[in-house]
C-alpha positions, -999 to 999 in steps of 0.1 A, spaced: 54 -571 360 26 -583 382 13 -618 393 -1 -630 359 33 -619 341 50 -640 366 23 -673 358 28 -673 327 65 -666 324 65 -696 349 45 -714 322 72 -704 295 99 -717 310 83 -750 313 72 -751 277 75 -720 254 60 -743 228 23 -746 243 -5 -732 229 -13 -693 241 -46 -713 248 -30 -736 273 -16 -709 291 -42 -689 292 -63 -717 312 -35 -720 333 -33 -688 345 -75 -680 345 -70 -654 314 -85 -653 284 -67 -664 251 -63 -622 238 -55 -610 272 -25 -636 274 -12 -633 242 -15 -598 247 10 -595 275 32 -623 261 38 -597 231 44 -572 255 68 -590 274 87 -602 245 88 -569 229 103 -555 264 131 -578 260 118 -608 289 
């Protein structure tokens, strides 16, 4: 898990029901990128 995992787990746990988009901007990602590690988390277990 690096510093972007950590952003937008942060992001998460304020409001797991925002947009991938939203995050994304947050975090200076683009939308795929983001929604790409989100999977990746989830499917880890996080």
């Amino acid at each position: 898990m690096d510093r972007i995992d950590k952003l937008i787990l942060t992001q998460l746990q304020h409001n797991a029901a925002q947009p991938v988009a939203d995050i994304a901007r947050k975090v200076g990602l683009s939308v795929t990128p983001c929604w790409r590690r989100i999977q990746r988390m989830e499917e880890s277990g996080l």
